[in-house]
C-alpha positions as CSV (number, residue, x, y, z in Angstrom):
1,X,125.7,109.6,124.6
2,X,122.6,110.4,126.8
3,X,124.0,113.5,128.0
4,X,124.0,114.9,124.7
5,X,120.6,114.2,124.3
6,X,118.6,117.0,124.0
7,X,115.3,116.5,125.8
8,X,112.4,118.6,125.4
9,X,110.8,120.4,128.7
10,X,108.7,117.4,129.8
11,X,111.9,115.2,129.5
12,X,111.7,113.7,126.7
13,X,112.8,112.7,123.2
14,X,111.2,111.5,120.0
15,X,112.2,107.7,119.0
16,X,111.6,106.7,115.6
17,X,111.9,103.4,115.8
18,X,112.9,101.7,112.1
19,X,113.5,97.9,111.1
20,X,117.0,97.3,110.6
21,X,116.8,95.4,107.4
22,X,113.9,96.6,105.9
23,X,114.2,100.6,106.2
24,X,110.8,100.6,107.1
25,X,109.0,103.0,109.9
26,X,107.5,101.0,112.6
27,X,106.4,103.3,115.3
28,X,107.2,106.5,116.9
29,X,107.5,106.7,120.2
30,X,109.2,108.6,123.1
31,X,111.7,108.2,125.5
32,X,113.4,109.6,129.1
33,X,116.5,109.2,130.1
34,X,115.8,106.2,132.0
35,X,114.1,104.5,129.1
36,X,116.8,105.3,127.1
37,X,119.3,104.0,129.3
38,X,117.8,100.3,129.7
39,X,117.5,100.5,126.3
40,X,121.0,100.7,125.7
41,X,121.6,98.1,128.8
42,X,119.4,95.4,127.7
43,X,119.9,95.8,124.0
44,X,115.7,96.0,123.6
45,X,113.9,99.3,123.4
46,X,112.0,100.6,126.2
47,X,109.9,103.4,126.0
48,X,107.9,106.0,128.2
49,X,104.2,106.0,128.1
50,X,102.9,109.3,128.1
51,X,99.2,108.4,128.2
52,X,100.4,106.2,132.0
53,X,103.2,108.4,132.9
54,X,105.1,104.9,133.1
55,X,108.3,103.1,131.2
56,X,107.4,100.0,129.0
57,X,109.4,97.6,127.5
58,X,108.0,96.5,124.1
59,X,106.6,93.1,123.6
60,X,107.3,92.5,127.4
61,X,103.8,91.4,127.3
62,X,102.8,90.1,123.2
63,X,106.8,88.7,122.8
64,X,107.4,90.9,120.3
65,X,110.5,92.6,121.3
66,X,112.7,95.1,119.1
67,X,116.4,94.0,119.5
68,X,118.4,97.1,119.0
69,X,121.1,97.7,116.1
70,X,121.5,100.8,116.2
71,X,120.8,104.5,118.4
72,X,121.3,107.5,115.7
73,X,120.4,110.8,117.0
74,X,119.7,114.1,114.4
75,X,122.1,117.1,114.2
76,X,120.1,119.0,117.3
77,X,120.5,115.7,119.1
78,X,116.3,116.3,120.2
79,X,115.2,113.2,117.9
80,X,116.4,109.6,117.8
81,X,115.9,106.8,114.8
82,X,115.9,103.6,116.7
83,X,117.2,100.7,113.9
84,X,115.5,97.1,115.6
85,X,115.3,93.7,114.7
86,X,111.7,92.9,115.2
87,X,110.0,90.0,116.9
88,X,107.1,90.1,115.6
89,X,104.6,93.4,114.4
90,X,105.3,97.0,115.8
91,X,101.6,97.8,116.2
92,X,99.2,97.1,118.9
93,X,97.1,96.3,116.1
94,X,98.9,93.4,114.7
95,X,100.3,94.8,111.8
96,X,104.2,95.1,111.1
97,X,104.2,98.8,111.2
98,X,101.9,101.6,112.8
99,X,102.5,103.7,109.7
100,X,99.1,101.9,107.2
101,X,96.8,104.5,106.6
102,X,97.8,106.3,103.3
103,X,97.1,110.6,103.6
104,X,98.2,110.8,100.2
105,X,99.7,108.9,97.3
106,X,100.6,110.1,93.9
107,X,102.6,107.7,91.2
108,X,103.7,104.8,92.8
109,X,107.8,104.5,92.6
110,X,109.8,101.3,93.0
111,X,111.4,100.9,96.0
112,X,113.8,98.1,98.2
113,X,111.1,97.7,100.6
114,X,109.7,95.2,97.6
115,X,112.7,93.3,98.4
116,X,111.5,92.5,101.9
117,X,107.9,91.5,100.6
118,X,108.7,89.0,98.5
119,X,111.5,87.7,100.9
120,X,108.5,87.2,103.0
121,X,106.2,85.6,99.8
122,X,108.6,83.3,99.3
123,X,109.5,82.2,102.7
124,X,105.7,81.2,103.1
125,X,105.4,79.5,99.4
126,X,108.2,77.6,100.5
127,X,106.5,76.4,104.4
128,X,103.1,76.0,103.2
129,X,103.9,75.0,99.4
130,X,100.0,75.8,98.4
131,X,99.1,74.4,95.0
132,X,99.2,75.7,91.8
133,X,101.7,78.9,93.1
134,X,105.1,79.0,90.6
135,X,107.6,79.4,93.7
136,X,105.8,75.9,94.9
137,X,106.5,74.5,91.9
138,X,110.7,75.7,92.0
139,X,110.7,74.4,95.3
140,X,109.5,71.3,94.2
141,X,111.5,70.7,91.9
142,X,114.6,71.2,93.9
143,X,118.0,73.0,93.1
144,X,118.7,71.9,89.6
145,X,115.5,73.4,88.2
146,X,116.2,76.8,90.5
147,X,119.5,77.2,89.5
148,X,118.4,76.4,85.9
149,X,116.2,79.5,86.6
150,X,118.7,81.8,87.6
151,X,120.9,80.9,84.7
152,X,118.2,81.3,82.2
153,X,117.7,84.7,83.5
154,X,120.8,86.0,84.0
155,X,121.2,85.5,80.4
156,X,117.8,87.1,79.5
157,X,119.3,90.1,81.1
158,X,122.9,90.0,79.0
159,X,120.5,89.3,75.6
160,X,118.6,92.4,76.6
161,X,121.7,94.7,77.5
162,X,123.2,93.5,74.4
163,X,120.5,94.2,72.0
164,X,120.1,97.6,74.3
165,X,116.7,97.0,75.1
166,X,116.1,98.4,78.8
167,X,112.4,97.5,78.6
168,X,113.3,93.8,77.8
169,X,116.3,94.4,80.2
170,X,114.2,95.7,83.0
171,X,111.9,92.7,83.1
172,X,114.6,90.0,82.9
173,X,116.4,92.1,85.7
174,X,113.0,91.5,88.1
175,X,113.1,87.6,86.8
176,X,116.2,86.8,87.8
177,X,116.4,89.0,91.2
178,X,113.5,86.9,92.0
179,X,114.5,83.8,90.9
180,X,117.8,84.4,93.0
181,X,115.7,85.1,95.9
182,X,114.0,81.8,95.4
183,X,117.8,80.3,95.6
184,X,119.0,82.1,98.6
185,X,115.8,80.6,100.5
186,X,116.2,77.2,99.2
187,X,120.2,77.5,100.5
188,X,119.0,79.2,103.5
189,X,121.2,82.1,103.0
190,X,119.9,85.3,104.3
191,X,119.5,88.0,101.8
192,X,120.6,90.9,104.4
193,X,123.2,88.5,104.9
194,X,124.3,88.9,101.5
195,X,123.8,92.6,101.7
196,X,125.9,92.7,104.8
197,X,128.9,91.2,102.5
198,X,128.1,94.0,100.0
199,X,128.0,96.9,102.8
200,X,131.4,95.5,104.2
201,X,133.4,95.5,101.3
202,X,131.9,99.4,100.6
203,X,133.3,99.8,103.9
204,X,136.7,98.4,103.4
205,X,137.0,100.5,100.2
C-alpha cells in the first residue's frame, strides 16, 4: 500500500485523521513513509512533525493514543482519512477534536453525530446520577420503568404513523431513540455494537 502513496515533494502526505464511530474530524495531520509504516505496524497512528522535522506517536506522552481501524487513501492516492478509536481528545487543547471554531454556519441540519453526544450524556447521567436530571431518574428506577419507556414510545411512533402525523411522528421517533439509548446503557450494549450488526447484515446482502 505505501508504495502507491503519492507523496508530495517534501515527502509527505496529508492524514485526516477521523473517529471510527463517530464520523467526526479530529485532526489533520501529515505523514512520511516511515510514519506511515509504524503506523500500520503498531496499529496506532504516528505522525511527522513538520514544525521539529521529527516522527511522533500520538498520546505517547498525554495517553491518548488513536487505535487504528482503518487507512483509506483518495482516488490520486496524495491524501489519506485515518478512521481511529480514540483514547481520549485529538487536540492539544483538550478538546475531542481540533476542528471548534465555527467560520461559518447557516441553518443547522440534523445529523448522527447527535447520536454520539447523547451516548456520551447518558453514559455520565448514569456514573454521576446528579439530581433532578430525567435519565437519573430511569436509571433509578431500573429496567422495568426503561423498558416501560421504550414501549410507550414505540407505540407513540405507530399512533403517529397511523394517524399520518410526521410532526407527532418525528417527536415520538426522537423519544424512543433516546429512550432506547437509555436501555442499551443500562444493558451495557454498545450502540456501534448494534450498528456493527446492522452494517454486517448490509454486507451479507
Amino acid at each position: 500500500m505505501i508504495e502507491t502513496i503519492q507523496f508530495d515533494e517534501k515527502g509527505l502526505v496529508t492524514a485526516v485523521v477521523q473517529d471510527a464511530n463517530t464520523k467526526e474530524v479530529l485532526t489533520v495531520a501529515y505523514m512520511n513513509k516511515e510514519s506511515l509504516a509504524k503506523t500500520i505496524e503498531s496499529g496506532e497512528t504516528w505522525f511527522f512533525s513538520r514544525s521539529r522535522q521529527e516522527l511522533w506517536h500520538k498520546g505517547a506522552t498525554s495517553g491518548h493514543t488513536q487505535k487504528v481501524v482503518s487507512i483509506k487513501a483518495d482516488c490520486d492516492k496524495d491524501a489519506l482519512v485515518v478512521e481511529v478509536l480514540p483514547a481520549g481528545p485529538a487536540c492539544h487543547n483538550g478538546t475531542t477534536s481540533c476542528f471548534t471554531e465555527i467560520v461559518q454556519q447557516n441553518d443547522k441540519v440534523g445529523s448522527v453525530e447527535m447520536i454520539a453526544k447523547l451516548v456520551e450524556v447518558i453514559e455520565k447521567r448514569e456514573q454521576e446520577m446528579p439530581e433532578g436530571a430525567y435519565t437519573t431518574y430511569l436509571f433509578d428506577k431500573g429496567i422495568d420503568k426503561i423498558c416501560k419507556k421504550v414501549g410507550e414510545e414505540a407505540t407513540e411512533v405507530v399512533i403517529g404513523a397511523k394517524n399520518r402525523d410526521a410532526e407527532e411522528v418525528k417527536w415520538e421517533a426522537a423519544d424512543l431513540i433516546y429512550h432506547l439509548l437509555v436501555l442499551l446503557q443500562e444493558q451495557k450494549v454498545s450502540i456501534y455494537d448494534v450498528l456493527y450488526v446492522l452494517e454486517k447484515r448490509h454486507e451479507e446482502k
